[in-house]
C-alpha positions as CSV (number, residue, x, y, z in Angstrom):
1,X,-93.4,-27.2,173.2
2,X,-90.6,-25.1,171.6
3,X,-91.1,-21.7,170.7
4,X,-87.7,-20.4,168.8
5,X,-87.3,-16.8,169.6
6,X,-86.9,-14.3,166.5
7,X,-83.9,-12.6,165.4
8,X,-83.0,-10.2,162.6
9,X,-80.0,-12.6,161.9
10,X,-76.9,-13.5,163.0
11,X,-74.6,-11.5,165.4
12,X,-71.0,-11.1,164.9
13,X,-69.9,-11.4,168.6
14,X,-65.9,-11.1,168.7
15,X,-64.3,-7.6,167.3
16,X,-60.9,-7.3,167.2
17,X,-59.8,-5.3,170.4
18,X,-62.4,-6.6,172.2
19,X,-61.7,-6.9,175.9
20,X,-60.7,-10.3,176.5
21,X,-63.1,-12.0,179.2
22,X,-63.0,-13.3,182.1
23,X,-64.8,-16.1,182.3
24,X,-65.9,-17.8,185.8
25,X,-65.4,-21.8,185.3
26,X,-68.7,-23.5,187.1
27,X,-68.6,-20.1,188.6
28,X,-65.2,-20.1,190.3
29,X,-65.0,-23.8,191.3
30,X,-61.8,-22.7,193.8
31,X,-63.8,-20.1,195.7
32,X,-67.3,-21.9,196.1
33,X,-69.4,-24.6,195.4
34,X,-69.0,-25.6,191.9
35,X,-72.3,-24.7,189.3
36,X,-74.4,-23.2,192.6
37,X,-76.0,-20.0,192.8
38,X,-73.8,-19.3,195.6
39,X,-70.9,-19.2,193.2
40,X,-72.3,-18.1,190.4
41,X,-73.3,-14.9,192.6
42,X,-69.8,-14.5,194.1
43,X,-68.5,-14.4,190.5
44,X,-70.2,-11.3,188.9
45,X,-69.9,-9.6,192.4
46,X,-66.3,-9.9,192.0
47,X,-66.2,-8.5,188.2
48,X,-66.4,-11.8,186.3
49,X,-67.9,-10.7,182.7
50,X,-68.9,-14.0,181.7
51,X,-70.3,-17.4,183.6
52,X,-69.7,-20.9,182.6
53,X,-71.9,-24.0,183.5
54,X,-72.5,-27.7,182.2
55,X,-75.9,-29.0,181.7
56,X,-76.8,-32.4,182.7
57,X,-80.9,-33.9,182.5
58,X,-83.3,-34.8,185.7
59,X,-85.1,-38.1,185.3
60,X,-88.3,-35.9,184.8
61,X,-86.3,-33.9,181.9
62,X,-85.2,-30.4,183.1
63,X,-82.3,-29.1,182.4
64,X,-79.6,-28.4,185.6
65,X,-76.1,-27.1,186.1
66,X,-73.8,-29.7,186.9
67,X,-70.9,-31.0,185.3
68,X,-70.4,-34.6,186.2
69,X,-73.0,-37.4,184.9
70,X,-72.7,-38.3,188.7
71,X,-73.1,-36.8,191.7
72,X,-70.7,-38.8,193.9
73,X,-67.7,-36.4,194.0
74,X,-69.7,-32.9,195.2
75,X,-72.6,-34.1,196.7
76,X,-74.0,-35.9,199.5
77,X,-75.9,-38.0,197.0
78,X,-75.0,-40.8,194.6
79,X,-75.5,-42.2,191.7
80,X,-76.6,-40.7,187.9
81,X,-78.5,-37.4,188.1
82,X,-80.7,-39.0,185.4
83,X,-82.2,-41.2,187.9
84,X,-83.6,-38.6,190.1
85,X,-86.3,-36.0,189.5
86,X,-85.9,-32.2,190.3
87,X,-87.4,-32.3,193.7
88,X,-85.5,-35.3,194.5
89,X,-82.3,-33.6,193.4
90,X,-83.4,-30.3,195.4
91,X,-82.1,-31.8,198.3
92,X,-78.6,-33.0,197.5
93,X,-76.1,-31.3,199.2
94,X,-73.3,-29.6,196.8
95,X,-69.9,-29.3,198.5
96,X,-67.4,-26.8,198.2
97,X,-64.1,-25.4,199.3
98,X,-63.6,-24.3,203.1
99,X,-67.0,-26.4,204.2
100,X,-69.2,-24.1,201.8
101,X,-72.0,-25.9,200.2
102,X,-74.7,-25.3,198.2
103,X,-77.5,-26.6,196.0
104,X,-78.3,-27.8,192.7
105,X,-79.8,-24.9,190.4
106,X,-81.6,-26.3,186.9
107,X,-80.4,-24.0,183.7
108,X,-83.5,-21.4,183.6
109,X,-83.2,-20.1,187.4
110,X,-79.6,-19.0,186.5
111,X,-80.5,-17.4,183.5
112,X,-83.1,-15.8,185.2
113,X,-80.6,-15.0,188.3
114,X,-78.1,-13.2,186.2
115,X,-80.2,-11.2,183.2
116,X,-77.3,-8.9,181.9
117,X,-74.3,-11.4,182.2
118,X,-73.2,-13.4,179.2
119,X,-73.0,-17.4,179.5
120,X,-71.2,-20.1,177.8
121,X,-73.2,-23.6,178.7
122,X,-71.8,-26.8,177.8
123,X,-73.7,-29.4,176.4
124,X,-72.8,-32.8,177.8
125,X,-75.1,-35.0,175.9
126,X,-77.4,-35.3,173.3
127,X,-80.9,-35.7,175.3
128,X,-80.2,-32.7,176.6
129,X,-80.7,-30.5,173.7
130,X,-84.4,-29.8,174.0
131,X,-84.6,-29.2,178.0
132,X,-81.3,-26.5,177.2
133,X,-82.9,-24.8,174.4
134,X,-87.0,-24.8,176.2
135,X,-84.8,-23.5,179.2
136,X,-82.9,-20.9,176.9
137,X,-86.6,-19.8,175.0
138,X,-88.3,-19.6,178.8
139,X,-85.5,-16.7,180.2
140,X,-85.1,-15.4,176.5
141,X,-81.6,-15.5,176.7
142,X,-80.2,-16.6,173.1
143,X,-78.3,-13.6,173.1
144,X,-75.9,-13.5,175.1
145,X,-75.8,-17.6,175.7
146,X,-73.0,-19.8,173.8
147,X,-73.4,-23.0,173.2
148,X,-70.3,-25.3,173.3
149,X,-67.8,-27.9,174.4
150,X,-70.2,-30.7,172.2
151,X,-70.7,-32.3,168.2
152,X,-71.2,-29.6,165.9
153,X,-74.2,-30.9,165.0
154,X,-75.7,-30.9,168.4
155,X,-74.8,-27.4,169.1
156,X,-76.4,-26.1,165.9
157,X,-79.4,-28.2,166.4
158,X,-79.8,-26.0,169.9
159,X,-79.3,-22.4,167.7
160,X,-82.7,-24.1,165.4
161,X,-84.6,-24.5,168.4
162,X,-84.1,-20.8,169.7
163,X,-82.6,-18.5,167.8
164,X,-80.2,-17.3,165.1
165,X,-78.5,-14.9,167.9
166,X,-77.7,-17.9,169.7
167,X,-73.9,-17.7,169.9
168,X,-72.0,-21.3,169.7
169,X,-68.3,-22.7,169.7
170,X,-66.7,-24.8,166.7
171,X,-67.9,-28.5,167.5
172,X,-65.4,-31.4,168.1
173,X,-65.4,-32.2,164.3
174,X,-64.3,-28.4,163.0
175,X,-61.8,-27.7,166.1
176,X,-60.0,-31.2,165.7
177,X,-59.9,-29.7,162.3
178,X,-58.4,-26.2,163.0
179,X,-56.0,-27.5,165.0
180,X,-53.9,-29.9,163.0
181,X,-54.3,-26.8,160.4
182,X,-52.3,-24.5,163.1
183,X,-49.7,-27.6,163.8
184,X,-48.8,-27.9,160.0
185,X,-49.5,-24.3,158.7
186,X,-52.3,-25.4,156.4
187,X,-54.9,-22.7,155.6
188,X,-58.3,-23.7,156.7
189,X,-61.3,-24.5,154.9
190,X,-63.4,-21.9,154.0
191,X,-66.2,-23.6,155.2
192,X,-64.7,-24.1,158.8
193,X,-66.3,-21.3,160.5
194,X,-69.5,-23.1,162.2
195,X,-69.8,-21.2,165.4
196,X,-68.2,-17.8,166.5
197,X,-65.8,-19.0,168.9
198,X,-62.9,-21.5,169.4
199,X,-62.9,-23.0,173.2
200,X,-59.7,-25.0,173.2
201,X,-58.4,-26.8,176.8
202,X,-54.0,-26.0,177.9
203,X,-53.0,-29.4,177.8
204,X,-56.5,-31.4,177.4
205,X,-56.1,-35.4,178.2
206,X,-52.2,-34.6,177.9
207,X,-52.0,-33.4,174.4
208,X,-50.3,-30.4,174.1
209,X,-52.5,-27.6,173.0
210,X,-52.3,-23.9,174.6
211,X,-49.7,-25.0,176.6
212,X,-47.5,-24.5,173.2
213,X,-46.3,-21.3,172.5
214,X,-45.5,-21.2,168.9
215,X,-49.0,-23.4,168.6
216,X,-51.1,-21.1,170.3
217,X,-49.2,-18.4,168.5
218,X,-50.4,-20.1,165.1
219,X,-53.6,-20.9,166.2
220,X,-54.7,-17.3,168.1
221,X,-53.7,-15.9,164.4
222,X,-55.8,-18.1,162.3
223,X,-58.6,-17.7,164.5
224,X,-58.4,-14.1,164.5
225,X,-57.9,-13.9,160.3
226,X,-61.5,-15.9,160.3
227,X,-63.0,-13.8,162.5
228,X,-63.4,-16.1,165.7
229,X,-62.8,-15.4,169.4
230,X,-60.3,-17.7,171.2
231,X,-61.2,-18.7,175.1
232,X,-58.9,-21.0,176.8
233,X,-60.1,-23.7,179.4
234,X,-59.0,-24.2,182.1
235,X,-56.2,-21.4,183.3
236,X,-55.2,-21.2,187.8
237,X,-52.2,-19.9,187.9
238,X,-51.1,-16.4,187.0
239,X,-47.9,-16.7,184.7
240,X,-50.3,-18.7,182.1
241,X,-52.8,-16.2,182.1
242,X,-50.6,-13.4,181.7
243,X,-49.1,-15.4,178.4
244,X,-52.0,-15.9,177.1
245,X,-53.3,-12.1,177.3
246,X,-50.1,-11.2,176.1
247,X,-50.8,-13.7,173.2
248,X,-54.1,-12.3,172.6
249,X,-56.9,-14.6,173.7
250,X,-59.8,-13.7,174.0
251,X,-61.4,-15.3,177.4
252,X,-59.8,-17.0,179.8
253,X,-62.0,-19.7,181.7
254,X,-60.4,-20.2,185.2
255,X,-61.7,-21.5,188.6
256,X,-59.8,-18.6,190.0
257,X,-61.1,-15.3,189.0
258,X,-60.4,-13.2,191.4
259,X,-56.5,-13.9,190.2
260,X,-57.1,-13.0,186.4
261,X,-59.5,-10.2,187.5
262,X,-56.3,-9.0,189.8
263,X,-54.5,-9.4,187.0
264,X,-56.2,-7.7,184.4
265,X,-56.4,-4.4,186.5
266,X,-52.4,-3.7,187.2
């Protein structure tokens, strides 16, 4: 059963002038197993101040870090992750960069793991809604988790079944929204601001985005006059990260974070 957490109301998590954060894509996906506790590990030790996983669904219904529906391309193990149970899955070998590997950790162990670092989770599909949120109520993290990367609807259904502190992104329907505002210079609809944040992708599926200055420009400035954070997905290389921190964002999700983190302190 669910057990939504308490919470005197909502929290108001981006301030202007608020450090912007570095956010460790599947943990670092360049520097370790992708979505393992190895990686995850490697991140904060570095100085990564947030984490980011996906959640994908066992056949027995837990919730687990992974980001493909598949497990063909990382692990020694095929097929749909919803055809195997958790102790089936416990012994898939995860691959990673320079012959590193690791294991598959569900949602709750990681939450557990890392008790003082912020997360942003990514909600694949919609069956996994109640495993995310019992996993989220178990560690009593809704505060400092952030829903995201899913429907709008979905991601607000996971805030009812844990807690008004639950932080979440706008939702496919409200971003597509904001951003053809920012590419013609139409104000928004009041009634825009769904989440607290605004994860938007470079060059996603080869639309320009972030990639565009005087779009990102537009959009960064919007965001910012309605009161939401801006983290951009997914950012390797050094000269884009240090336009977009010039820009003003406010996250930068990379598999490299040792590069912003260098960065960030010259």
């Amino acid at each position: 059963m669910l057990h939504p957490s308490s919470a005197p109301g909502q929290v108001l998590p981006w301030q202007p002038g608020d450090a912007p954060l570095v956010i460790a894509h599947r943990g670092g996906a360049s520097l370790a197993p992708e979505n393992t506790l190895a990686a995850f590990d490697q991140a904060v030790r570095m100085g990564s101040t947030m984490l980011e996983t996906d959640v994908q669904i066992t056949a027995d219904g837990v919730a687990v870090a992974f980001h493909d529906e598949t497990l063909d391309r990382v692990t020694d193990m095929t097929g749909e992750i919803r055809a195997y149970t958790l102790d089936e899955l416990r012994r898939a070998t995860v691959y990673g960069p320079g012959g590193q590997t690791g294991r598959i950790p569900t949602i709750a162990e990681l939450l557990d793991a890392f008790p003082r670092v912020p997360w942003a989770i990514d909600l694949k599909n919609g069956d996994s809604i109640v495993p995310l949120a019992q996993a989220i109520n178990q560690t009593g993290s809704a505060d400092r988790v952030c829903v995201a990367h899913s429907w709008d609807a979905w991601l607000e259904r996971v805030r009812e079944l844990t807690s008004p502190s639950l932080q979440r992104s706008l939702g496919w329907q409200s971003l597509a929204i904001l951003v053809a505002c920012a590419k013609t210079g139409i104000a928004p609809p009041t009634n825009l601001v769904t989440g607290s944040w605004v994860h938007i992708g470079w060059r996603p599926g080869g639309i320009t985005l972030m990639k565009s200055k005087k779009f990102s420009d537009h959009l960064i400035t919007m965001c910012h006059d309605l009161g939401l954070g801006v983290r951009v997905w997914t950012i390797n290389k050094e000269k884009r990260m240090k336009r977009l921190l010039d820009q003003g964002v406010d996250g930068i999700f990379t598999d490299r974070p040792d590069i912003l983190l260098k960065l960030l302190r010259s």
